[in-house]
N, C-alpha and C positions, 0 to 999 in steps of 0.2 A: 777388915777383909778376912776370908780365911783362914783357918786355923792351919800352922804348917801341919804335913801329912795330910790333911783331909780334902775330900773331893770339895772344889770351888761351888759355891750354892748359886743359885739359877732364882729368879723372880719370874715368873712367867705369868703374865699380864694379861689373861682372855682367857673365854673357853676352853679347854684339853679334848670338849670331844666333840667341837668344831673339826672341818676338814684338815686343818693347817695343822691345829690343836694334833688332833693322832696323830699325825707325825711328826711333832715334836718331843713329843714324850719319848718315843722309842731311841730319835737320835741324839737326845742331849743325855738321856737317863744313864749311860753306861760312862760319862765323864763329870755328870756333874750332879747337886744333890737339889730337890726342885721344892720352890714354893710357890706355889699357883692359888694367883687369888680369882676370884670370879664367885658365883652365886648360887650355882647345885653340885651336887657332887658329881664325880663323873667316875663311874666304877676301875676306869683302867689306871685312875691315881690311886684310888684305893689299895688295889693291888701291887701297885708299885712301890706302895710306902712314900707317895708323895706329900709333903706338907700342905693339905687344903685349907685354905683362910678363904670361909664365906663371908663376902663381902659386896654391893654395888659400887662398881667400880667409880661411878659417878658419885658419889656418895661418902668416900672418906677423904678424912677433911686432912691427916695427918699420915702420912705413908713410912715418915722417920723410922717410927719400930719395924715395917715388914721389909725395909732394905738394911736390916742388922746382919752384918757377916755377908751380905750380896755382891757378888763380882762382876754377874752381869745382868742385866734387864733385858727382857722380849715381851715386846709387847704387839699380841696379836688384837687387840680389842678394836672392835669397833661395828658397827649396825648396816647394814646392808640398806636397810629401809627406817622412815621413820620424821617426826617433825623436828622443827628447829629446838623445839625444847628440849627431847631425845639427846639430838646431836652436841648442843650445848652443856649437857650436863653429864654426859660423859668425857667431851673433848675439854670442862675444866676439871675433871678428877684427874685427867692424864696430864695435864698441865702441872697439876698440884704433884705430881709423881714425879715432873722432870723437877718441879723446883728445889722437891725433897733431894732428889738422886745429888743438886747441887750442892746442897747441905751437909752431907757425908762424904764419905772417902770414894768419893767418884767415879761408880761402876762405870762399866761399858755399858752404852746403852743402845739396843737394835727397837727398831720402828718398824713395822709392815707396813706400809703407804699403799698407794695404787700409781698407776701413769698419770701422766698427762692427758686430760680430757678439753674438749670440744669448749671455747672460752664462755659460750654462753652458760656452762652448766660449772665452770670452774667460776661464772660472778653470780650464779642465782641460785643454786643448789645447797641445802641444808649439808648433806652427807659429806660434801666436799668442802664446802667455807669453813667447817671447823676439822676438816681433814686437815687443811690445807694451814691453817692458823697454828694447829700442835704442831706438823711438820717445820714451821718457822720457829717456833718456841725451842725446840729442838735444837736448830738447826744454829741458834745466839746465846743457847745455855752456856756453852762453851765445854760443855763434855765429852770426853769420848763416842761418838755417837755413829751410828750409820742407817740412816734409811732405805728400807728396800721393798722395790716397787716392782712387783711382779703381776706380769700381764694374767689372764684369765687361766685357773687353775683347774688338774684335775685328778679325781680322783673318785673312789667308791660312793658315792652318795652325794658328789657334788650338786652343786646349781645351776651347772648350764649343757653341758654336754653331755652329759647322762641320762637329762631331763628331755635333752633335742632328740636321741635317739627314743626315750619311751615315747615321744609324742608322733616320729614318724614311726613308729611299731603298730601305735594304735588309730591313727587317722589318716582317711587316703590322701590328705593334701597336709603340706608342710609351709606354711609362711617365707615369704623370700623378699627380707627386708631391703627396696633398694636392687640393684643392680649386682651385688654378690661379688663385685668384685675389690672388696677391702679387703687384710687380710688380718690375721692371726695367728700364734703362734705360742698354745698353750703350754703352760708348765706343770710337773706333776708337784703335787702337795710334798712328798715326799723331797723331792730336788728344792723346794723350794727352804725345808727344814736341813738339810743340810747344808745349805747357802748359810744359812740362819747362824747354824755351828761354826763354820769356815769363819766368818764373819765375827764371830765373839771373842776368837784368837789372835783376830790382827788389829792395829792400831788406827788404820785410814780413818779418817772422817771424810763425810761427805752423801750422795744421795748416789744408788745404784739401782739402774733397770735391770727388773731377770724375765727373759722370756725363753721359752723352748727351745729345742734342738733344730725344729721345723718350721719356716712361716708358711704356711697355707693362706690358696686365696678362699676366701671364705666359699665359694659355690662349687669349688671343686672337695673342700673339706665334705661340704652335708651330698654332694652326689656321693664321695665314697661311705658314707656311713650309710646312706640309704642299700647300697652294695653289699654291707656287710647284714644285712637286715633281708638280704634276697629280696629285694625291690627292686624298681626299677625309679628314679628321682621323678617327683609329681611335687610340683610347686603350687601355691597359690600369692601369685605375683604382684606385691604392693609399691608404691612410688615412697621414697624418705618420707613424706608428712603422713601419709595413710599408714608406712608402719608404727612410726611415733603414736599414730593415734589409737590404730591396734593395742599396742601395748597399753597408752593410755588406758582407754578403756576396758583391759585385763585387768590392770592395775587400780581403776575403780571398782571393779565387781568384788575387790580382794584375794583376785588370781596373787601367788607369787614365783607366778612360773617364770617372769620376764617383768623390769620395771620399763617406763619410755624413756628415763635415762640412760638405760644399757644397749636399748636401741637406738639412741644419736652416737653415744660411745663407738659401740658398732661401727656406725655408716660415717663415721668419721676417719676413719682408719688409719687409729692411732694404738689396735691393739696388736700391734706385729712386731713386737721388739723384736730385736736381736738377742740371740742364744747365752746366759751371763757364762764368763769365762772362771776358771778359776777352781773347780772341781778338779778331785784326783782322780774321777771316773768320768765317763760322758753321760750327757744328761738324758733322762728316762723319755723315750721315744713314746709318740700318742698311741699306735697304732694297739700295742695289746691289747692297753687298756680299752679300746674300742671294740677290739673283738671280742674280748671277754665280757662286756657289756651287750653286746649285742647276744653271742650264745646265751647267757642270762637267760634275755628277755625271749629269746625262740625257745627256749627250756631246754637246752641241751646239756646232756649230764657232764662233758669236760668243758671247761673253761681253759684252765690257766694254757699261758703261750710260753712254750721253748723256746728257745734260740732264736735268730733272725726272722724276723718276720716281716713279710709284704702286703702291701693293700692287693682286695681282692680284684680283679681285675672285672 
């Protein structure tokens, strides 16, 4: 472990300049000392004096030497998209990482998961059967561990709600997967990294959902963003199978604005967690982040939001 006196060392397992990734850096950096393996550099480890080990994560076979002195483990890794072989050969590099973690003086070890999904896509989906396979391997190591499963994220350059507002900016109809009435109840990247930290200091085991401050039904969420957009809500109104196949067929043109598994996740309506407790602040409300997204895209020169802020009416 540790040397006494010195900052505790951090493993940090994925991208840094993924969404999660930037904020992780900022809130572990000022406690602890970071060694981030992943496969291009990402300039804000540079400047941080971060340990970079290039490495596929899928791909090494021995992790012993890069948890020398490590107290805790974060491991953000994992593919959004991609085939069974993708999925397999990173979900057994991560595998190979907990059996190591078993082999040495037994950091703490943090897991990003996702919710619970729709069971057709939790017994036939690549992305999830080996989600879900590390999550048990985990879960029987017998280590220190805690999984955390955080509903749909947001933040500067995300993939969903950032994307939803550029697409009602630029075209007069918006898709409306379904009836609109499931809900959601995003989290910011940021909340989601200091969960991360919270989490590295205590001892629990076990699997924790984190969702936002606010659940939203999903058709009152995209009317008020169209609101903030000085619009007026213009749907283009599909049934569950014709969104499914929407997406589908986004997802064959090689769109990846949206997969059809994120639209059954969707219209299933299992993305509404409850708010995770446990922070020494409350947790970061959507709405600025919307309106400063939205000014963005109308070009207006202030963004940033002050104090309390309300949907626009």
């Amino acid at each position: 472990m540790s040397a006494t006196g010195s900052l505790p060392r951090m493993l940090l397992v994925g991208g840094s300049g993924g969404v999660v990734g930037r904020a992780v850096l900022p809130e572990f950096l000022p406690t602890h000392r970071i060694r981030s393996v992943h496969r291009h550099r990402v300039s804000a480890e540079t400047t941080a004096g971060v340990e970079w080990v290039p490495a596929d994560i899928g791909r090494v076979e021995d992790w012993r030497p890069l948890l020398e002195d490590v107290d805790v483990v974060v491991n953000l890794a994992w593919h959004r998209w991609g085939n069974t072989t993708r999925f397999r050969r990173l979900g057994g590099g991560l595998e190979r990482l907990v059996d190591a973690a078993r082999q040495v003086d037994a950091p703490r070890f943090l897991h990003v998961s996702v919710p619970e999904a729709p069971a057709t896509l939790e017994r036939g989906l690549p992305y999830l059967t080996y989600k879900r396979r590390l999550d048990r391997t985990l879960v029987e190591s017998g280590l220190s561990y805690r999984i955390v499963r955080p509903t749909m994220l947001f933040a500067r350059g995300d993939r969903l709600l950032g994307v939803m507002l550029r697409l009602m900016h630029r075209y007069p109809l918006f898709p409306m997967f379904g009836s609109g009435r499931y809900h959601v109840s995003p989290i910011a990247s940021v909340d989601l990294a200091a969960i991360l930290h919270r989490e590295a200091g205590l001892s629990q085991v076990g699997t924790v959902d984190a969702g936002g401050p606010t659940r939203f039904e999903y058709r009152d969420l995209t009317d008020r963003m169209f609101g903030l957009l000085g619009k007026r809500p213009r749907y283009w109104h599909l049934g569950p199978r014709g969104s499914v196949a929407l997406a589908q067929l986004l997802q064959d043109l090689g769109s990846t604005a949206i997969y059809a598994y994120e639209v059954e996740w969707l219209l299933a309506d299992l993305l509404g967690l409850a708010p995770y407790e446990g922070l020494d602040r409350p947790l970061t409300p959507l709405e600025p982040y919307l309106r400063a997204e939205a000014s963005r895209l109308l070009g207006h020169a202030r963004t940033a939001v002050e104090g309390p802020s309300r949907w626009r009416e």
